[in-house]
Structure formats: C-alpha cells, structure tokens
PDB file of N, CA, C, O and CB in Angstrom:
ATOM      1  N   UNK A   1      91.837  86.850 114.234  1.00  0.00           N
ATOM      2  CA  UNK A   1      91.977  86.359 112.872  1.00  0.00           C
ATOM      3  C   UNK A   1      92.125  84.842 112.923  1.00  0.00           C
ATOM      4  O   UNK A   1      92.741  84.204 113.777  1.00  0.00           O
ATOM      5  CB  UNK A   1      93.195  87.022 112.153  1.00  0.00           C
ATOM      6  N   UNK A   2      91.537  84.423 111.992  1.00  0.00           N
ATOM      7  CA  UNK A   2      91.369  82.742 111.965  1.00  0.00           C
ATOM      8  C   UNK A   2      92.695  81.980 111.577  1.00  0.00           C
ATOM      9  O   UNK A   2      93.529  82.807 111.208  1.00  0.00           O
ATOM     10  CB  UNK A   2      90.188  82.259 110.786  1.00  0.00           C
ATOM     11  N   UNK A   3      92.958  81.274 111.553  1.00  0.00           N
ATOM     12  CA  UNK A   3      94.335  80.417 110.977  1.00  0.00           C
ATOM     13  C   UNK A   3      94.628  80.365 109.529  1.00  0.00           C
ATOM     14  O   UNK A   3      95.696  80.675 109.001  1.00  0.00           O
ATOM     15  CB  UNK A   3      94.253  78.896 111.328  1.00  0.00           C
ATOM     16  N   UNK A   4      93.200  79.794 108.753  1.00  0.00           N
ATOM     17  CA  UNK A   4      92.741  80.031 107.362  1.00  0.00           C
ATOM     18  C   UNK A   4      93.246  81.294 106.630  1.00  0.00           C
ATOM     19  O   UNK A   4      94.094  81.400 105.744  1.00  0.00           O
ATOM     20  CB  UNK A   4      91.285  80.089 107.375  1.00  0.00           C
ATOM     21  N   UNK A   5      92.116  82.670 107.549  1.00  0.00           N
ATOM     22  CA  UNK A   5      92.447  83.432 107.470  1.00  0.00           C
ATOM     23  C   UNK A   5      94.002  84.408 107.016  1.00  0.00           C
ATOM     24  O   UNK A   5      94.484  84.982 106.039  1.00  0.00           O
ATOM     25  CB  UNK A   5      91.951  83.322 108.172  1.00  0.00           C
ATOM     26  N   UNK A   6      94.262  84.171 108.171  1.00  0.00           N
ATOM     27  CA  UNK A   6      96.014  84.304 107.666  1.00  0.00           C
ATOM     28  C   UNK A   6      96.850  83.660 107.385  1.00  0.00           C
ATOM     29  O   UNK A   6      97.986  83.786 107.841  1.00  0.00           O
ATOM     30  CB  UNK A   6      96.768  84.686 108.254  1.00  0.00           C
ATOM     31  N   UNK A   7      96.480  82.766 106.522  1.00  0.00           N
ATOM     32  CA  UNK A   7      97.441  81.328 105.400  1.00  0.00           C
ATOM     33  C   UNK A   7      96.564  82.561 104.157  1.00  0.00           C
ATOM     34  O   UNK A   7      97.316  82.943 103.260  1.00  0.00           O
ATOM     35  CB  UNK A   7      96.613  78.574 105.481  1.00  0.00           C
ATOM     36  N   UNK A   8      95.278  83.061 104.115  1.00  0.00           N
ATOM     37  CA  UNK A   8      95.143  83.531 102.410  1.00  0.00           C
ATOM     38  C   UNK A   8      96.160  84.721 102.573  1.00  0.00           C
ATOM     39  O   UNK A   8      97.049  84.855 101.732  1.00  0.00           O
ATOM     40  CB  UNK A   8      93.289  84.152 101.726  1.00  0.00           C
ATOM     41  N   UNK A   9      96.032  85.736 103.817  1.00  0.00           N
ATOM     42  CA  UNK A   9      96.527  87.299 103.828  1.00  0.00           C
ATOM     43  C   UNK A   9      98.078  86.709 103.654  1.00  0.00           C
ATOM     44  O   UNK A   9      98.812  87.520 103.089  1.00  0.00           O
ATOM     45  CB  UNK A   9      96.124  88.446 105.512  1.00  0.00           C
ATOM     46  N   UNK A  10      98.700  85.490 104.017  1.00  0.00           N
ATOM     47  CA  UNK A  10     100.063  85.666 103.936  1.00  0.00           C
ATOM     48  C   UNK A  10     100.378  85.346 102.547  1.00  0.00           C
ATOM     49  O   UNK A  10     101.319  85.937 102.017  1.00  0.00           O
ATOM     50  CB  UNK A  10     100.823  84.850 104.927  1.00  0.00           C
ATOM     51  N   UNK A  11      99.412  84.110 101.614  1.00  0.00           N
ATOM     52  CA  UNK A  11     100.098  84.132 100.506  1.00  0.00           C
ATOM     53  C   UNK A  11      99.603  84.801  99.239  1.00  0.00           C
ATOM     54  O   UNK A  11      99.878  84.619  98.053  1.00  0.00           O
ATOM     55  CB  UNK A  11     100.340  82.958 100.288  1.00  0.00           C
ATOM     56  N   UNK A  12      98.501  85.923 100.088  1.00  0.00           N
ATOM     57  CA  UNK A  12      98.698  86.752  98.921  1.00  0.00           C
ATOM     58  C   UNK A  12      99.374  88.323  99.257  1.00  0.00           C
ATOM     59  O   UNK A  12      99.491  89.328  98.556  1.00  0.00           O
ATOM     60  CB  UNK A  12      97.215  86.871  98.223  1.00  0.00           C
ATOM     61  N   UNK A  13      99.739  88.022 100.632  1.00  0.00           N
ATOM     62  CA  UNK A  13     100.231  89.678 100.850  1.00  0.00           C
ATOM     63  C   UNK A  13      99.598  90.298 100.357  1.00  0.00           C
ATOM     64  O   UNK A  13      99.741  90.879  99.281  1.00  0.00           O
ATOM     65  CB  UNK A  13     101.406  90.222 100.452  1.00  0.00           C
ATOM     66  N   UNK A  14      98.017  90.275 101.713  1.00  0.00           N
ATOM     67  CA  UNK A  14      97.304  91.503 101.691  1.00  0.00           C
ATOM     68  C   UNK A  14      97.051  91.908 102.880  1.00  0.00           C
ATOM     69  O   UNK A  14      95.909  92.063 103.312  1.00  0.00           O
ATOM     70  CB  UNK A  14      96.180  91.485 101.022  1.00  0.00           C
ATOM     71  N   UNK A  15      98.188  92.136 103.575  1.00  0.00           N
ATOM     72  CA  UNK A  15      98.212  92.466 105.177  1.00  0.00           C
ATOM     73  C   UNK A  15      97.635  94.597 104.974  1.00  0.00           C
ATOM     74  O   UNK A  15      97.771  95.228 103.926  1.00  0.00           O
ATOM     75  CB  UNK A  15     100.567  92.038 106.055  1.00  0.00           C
ATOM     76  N   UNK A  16      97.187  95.041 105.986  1.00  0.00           N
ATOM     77  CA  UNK A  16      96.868  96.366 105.757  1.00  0.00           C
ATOM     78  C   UNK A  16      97.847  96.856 107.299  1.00  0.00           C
ATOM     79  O   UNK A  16      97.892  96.056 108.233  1.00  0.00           O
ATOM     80  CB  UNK A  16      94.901  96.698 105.641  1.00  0.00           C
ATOM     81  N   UNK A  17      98.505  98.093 107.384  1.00  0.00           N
ATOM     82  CA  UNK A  17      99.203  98.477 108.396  1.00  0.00           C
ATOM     83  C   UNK A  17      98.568  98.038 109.795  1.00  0.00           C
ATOM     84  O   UNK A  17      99.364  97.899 110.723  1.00  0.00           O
ATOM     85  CB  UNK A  17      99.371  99.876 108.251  1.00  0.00           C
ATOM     86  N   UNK A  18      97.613  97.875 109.967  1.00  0.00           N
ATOM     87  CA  UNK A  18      97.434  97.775 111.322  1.00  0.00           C
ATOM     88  C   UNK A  18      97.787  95.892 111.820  1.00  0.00           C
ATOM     89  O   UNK A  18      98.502  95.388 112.686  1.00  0.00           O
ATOM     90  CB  UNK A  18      95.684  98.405 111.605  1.00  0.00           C
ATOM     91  N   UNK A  19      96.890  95.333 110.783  1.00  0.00           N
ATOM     92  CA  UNK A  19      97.718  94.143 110.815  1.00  0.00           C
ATOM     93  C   UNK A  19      98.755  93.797 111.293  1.00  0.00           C
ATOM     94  O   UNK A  19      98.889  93.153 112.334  1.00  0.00           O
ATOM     95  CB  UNK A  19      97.953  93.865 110.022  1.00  0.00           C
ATOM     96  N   UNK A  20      99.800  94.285 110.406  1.00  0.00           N
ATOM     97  CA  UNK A  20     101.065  94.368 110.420  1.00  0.00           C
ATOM     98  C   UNK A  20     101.518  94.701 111.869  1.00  0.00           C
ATOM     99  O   UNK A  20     102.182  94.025 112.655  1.00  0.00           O
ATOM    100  CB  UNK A  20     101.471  95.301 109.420  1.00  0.00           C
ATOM    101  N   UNK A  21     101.040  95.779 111.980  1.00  0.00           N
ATOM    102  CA  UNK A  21     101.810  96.053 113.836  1.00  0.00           C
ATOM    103  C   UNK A  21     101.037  95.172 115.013  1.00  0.00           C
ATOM    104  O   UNK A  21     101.455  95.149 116.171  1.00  0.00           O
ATOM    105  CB  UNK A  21     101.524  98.049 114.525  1.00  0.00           C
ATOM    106  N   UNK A  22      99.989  94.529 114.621  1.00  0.00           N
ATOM    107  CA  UNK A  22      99.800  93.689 115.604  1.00  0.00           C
ATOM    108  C   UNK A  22     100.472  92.476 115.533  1.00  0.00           C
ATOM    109  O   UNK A  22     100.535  91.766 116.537  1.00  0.00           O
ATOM    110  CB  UNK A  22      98.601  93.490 115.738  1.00  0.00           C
ATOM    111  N   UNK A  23     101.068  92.087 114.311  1.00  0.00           N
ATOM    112  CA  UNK A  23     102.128  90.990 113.985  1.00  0.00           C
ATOM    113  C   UNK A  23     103.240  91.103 114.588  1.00  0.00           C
ATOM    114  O   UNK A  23     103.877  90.155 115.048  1.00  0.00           O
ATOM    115  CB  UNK A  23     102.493  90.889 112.691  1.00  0.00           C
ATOM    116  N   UNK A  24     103.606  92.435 114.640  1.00  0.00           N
ATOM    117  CA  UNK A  24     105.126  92.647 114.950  1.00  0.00           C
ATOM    118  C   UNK A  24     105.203  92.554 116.169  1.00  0.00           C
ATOM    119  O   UNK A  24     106.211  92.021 116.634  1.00  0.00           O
ATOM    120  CB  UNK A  24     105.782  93.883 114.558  1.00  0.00           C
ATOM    121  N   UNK A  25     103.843  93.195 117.335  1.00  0.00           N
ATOM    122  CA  UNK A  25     103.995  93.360 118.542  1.00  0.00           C
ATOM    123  C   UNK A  25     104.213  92.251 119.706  1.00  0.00           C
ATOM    124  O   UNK A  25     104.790  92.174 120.790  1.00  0.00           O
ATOM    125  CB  UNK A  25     103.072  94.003 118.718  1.00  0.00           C
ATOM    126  N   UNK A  26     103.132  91.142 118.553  1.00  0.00           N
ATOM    127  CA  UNK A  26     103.101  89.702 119.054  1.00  0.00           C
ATOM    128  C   UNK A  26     104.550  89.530 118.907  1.00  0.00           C
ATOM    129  O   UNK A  26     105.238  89.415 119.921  1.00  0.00           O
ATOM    130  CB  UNK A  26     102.127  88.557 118.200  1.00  0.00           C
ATOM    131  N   UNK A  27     104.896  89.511 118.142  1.00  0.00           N
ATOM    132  CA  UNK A  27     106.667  88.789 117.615  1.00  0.00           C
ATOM    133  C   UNK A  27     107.678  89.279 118.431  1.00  0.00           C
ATOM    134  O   UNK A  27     108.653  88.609 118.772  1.00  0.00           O
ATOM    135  CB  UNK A  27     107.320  89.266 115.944  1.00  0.00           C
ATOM    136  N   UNK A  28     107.424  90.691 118.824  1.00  0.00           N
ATOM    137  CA  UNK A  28     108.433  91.393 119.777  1.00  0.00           C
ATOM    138  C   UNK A  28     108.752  91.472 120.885  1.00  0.00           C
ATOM    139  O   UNK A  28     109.795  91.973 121.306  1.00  0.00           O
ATOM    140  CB  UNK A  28     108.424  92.222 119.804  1.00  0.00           C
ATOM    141  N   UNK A  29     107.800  90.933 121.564  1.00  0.00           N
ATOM    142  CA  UNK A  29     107.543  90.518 123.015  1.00  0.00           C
ATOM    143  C   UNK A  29     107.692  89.239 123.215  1.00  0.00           C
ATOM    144  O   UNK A  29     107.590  88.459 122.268  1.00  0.00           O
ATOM    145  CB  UNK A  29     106.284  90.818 123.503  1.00  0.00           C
ATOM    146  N   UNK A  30     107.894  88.911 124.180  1.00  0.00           N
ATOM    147  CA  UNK A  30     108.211  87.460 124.893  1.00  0.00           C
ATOM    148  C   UNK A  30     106.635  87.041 125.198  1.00  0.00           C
ATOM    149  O   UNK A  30     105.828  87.695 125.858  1.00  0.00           O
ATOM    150  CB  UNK A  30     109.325  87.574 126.543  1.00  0.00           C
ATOM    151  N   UNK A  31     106.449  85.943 124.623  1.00  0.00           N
ATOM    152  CA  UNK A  31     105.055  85.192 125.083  1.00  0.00           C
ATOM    153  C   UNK A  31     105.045  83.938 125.048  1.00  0.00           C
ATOM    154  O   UNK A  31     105.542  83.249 124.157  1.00  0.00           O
ATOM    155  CB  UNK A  31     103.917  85.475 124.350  1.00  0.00           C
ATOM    156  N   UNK A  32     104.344  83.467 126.242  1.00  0.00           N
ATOM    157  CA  UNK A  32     104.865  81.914 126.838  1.00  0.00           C
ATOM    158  C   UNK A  32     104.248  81.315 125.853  1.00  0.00           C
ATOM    159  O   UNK A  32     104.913  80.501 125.213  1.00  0.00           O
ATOM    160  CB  UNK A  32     104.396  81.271 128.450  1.00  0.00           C
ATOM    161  N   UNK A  33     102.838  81.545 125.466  1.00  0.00           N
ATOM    162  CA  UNK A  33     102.179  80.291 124.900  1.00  0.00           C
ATOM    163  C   UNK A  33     102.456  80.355 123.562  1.00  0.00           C
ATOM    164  O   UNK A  33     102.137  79.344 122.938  1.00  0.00           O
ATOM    165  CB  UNK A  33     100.656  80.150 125.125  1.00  0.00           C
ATOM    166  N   UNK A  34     103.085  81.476 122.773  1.00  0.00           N
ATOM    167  CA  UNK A  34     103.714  81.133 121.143  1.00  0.00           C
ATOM    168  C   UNK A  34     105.251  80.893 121.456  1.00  0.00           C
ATOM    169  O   UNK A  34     106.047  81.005 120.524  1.00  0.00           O
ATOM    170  CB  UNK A  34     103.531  82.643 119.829  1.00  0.00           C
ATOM    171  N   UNK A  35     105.679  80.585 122.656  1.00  0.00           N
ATOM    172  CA  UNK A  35     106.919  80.164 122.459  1.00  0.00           C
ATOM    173  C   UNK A  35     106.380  78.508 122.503  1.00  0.00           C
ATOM    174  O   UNK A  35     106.602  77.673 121.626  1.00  0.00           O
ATOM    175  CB  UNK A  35     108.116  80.791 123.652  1.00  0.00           C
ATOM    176  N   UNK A  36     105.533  78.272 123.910  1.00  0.00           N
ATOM    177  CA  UNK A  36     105.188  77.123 124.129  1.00  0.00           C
ATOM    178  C   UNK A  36     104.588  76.214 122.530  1.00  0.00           C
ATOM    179  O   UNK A  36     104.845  75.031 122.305  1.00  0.00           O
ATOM    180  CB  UNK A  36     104.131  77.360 125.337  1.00  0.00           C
ATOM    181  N   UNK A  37     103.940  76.936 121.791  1.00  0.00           N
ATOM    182  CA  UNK A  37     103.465  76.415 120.183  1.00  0.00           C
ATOM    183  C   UNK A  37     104.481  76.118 119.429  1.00  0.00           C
ATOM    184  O   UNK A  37     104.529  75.079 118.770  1.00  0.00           O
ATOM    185  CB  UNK A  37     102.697  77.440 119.288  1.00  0.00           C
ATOM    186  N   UNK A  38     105.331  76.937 119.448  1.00  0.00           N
ATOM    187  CA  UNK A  38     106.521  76.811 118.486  1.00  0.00           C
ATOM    188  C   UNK A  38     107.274  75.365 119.291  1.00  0.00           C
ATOM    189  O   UNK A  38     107.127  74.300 118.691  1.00  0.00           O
ATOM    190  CB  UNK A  38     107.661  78.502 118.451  1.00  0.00           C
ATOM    191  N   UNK A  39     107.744  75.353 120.086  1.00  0.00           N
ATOM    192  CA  UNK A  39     108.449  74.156 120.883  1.00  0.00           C
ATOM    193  C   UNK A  39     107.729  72.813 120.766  1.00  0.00           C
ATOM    194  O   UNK A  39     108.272  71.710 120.693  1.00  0.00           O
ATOM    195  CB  UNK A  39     108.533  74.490 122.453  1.00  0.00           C
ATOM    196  N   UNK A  40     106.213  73.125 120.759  1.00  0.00           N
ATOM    197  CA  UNK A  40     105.519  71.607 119.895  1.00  0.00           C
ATOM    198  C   UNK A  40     105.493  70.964 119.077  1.00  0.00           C
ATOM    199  O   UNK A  40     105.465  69.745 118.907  1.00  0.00           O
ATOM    200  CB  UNK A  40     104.739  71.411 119.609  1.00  0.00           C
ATOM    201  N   UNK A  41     105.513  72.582 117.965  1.00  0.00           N
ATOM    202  CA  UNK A  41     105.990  72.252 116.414  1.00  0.00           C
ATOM    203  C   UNK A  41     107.038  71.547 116.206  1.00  0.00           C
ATOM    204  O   UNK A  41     107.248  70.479 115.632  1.00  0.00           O
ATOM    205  CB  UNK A  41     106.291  73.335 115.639  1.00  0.00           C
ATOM    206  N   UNK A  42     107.979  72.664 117.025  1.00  0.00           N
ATOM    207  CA  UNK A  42     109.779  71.404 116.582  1.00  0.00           C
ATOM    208  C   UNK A  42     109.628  70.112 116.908  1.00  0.00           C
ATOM    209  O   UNK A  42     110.102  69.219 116.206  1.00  0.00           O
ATOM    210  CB  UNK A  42     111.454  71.689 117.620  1.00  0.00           C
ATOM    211  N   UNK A  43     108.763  69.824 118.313  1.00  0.00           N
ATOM    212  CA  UNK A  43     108.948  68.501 118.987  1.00  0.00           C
ATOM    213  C   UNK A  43     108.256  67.724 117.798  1.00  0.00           C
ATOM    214  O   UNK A  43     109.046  66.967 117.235  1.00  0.00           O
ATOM    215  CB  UNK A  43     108.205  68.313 120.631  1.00  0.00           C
ATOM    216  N   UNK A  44     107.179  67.723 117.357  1.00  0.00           N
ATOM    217  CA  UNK A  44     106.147  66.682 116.489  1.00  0.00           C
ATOM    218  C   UNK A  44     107.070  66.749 115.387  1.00  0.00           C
ATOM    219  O   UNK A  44     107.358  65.681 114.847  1.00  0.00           O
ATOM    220  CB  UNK A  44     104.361  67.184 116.073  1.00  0.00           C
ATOM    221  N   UNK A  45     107.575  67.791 114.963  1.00  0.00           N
ATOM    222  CA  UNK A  45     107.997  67.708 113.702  1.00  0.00           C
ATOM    223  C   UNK A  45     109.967  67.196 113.395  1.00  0.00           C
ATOM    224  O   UNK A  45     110.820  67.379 112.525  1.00  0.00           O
ATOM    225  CB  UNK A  45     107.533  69.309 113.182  1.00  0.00           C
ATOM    226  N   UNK A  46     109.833  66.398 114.929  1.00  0.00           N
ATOM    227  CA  UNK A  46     111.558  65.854 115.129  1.00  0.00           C
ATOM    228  C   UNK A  46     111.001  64.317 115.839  1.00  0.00           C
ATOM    229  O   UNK A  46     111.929  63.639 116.281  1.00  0.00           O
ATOM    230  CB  UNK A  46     112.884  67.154 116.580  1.00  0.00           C
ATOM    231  N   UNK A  47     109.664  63.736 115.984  1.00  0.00           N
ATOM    232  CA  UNK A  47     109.319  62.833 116.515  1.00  0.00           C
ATOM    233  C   UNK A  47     109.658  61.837 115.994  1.00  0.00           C
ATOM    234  O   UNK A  47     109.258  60.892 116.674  1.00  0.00           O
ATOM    235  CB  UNK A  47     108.359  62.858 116.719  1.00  0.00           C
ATOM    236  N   UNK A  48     110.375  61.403 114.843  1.00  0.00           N
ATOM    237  CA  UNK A  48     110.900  60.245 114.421  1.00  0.00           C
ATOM    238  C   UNK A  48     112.502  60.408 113.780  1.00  0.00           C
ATOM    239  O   UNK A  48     113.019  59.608 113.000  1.00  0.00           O
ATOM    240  CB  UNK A  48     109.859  59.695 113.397  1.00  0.00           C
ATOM    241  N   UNK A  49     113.242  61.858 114.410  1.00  0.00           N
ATOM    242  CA  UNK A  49     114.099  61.632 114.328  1.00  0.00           C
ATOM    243  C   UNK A  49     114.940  60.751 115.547  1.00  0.00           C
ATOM    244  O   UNK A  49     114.367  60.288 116.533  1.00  0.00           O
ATOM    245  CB  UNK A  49     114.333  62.630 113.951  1.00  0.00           C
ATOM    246  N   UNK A  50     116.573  60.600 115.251  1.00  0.00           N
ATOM    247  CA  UNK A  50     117.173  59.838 116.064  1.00  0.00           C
ATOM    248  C   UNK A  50     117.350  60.535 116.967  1.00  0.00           C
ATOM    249  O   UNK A  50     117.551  61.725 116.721  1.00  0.00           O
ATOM    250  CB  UNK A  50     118.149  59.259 115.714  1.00  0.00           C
ATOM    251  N   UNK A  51     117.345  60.003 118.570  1.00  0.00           N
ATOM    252  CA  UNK A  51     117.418  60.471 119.927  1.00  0.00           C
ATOM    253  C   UNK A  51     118.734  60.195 120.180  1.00  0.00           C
ATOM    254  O   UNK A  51     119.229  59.737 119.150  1.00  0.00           O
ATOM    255  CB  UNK A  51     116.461  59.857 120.933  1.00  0.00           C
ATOM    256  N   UNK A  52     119.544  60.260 121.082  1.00  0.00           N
ATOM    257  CA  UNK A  52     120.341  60.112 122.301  1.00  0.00           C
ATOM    258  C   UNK A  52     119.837  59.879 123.846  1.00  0.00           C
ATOM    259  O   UNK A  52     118.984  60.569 124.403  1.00  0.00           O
ATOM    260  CB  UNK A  52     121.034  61.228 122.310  1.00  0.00           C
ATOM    261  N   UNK A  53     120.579  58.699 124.460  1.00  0.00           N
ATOM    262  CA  UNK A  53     120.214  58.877 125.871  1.00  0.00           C
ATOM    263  C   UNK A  53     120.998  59.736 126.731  1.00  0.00           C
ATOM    264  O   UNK A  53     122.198  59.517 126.567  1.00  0.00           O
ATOM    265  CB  UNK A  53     120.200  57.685 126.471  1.00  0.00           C
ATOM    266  N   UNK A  54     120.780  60.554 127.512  1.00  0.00           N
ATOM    267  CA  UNK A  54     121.930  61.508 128.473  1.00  0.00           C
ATOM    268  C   UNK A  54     123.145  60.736 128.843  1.00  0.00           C
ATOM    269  O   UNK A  54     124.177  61.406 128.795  1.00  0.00           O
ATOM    270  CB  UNK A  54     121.287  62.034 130.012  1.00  0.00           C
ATOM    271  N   UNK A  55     123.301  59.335 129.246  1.00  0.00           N
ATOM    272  CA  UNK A  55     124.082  58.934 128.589  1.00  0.00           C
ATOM    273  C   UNK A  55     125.198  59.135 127.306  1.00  0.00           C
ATOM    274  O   UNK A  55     126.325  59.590 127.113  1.00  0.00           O
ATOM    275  CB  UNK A  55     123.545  58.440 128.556  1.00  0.00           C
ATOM    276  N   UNK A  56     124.295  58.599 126.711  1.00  0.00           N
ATOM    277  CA  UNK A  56     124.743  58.641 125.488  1.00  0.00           C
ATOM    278  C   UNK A  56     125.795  60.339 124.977  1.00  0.00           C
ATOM    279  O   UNK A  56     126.913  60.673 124.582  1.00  0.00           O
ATOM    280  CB  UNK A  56     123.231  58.364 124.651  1.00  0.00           C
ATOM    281  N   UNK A  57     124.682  60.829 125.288  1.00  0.00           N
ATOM    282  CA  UNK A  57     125.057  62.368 125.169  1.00  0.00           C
ATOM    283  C   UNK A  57     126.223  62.883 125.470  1.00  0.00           C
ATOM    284  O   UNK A  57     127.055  63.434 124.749  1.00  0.00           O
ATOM    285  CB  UNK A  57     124.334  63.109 125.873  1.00  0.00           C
ATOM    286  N   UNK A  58     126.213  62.559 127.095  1.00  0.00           N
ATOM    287  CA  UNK A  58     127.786  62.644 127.534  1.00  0.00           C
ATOM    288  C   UNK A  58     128.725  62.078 126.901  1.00  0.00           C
ATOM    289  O   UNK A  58     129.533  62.840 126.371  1.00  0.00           O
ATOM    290  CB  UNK A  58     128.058  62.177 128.691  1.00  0.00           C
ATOM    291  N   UNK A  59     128.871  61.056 126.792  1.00  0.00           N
ATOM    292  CA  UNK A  59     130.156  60.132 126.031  1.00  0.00           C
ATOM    293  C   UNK A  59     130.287  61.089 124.539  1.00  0.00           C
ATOM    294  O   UNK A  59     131.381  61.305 124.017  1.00  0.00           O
ATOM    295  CB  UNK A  59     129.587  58.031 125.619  1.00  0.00           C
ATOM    296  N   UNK A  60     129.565  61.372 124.227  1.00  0.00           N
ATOM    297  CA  UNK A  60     129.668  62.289 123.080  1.00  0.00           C
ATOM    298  C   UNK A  60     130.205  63.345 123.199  1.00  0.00           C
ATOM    299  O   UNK A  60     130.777  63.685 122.164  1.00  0.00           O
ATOM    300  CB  UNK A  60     128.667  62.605 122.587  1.00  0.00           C
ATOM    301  N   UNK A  61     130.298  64.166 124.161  1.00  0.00           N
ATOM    302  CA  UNK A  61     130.692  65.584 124.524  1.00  0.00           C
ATOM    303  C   UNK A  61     132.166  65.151 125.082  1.00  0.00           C
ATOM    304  O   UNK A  61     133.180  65.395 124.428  1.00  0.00           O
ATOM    305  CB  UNK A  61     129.566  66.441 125.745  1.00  0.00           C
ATOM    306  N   UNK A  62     132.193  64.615 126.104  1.00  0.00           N
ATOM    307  CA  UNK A  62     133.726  64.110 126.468  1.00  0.00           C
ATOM    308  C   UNK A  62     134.715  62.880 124.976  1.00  0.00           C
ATOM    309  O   UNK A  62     135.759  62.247 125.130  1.00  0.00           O
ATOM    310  CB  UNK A  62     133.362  62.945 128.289  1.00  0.00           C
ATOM    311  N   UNK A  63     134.173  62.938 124.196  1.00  0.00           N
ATOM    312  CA  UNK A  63     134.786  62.462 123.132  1.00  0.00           C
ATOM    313  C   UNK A  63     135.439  63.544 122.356  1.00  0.00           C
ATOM    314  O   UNK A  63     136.643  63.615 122.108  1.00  0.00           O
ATOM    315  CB  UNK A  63     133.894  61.734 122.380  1.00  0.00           C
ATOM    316  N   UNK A  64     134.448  64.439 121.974  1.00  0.00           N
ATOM    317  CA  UNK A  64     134.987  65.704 121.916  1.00  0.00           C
ATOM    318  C   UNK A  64     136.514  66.767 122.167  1.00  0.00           C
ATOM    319  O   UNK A  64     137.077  67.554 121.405  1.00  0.00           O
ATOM    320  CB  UNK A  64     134.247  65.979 122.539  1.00  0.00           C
ATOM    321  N   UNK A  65     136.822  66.322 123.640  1.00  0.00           N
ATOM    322  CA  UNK A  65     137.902  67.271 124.151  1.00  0.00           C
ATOM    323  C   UNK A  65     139.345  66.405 123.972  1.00  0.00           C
ATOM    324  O   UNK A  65     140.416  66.913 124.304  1.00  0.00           O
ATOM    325  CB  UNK A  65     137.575  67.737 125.881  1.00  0.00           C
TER     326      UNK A  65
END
C-alpha cells in the first residue's frame, strides 16, 4: 500500500479486516526499520530544539540529588 494510499483509508476509515490485521501485526512485533523510521521522525522533528552537552547533562542530574 502506497503512503497516499493510506493517508485517504485513514482519514476516511475505510480500512477492510484484512487490512486491519496486517496493521496490527506490523505494530505487534518488534521491527528494526519502523522503529529505525520512527526515531528519524522524532530526530528531524526535535532538530531545532535546545540540546545539552553530556556535560552539561550531568551537572543537571547531580543538581538534582
């Protein structure tokens, strides 16, 4: 199924059962390369938030206690 594709079936919810369990099966299982997609997403989509250096980080955590 194309990308397109399932942007129309999701916003019109017209998934048919079989669909559906191939959605779920993907989702239910551990898989490197939609974990690896998802972890890109967050990264691009946090690329201009504020960082910390490990440094930094530490002094933060031992400030903490």
């Amino acid at each position: 199924m194309t990308s397109q594709n399932f942007a129309v079936k999701k916003k019109r919810g017209t998934w048919n059962p079989e669909e559906l369990e191939k959605i779920v099966n993907v989702l239910a299982k551990p898989n490197e390369d939609v974990e690896n997609a998802l972890m890109l997403e967050i990264m691009r989509s946090r690329k201009n938030d504020e960082t910390l250096t490990y440094d930094e980080f530490k002094a933060e955590i031992a400030s903490w206690k």
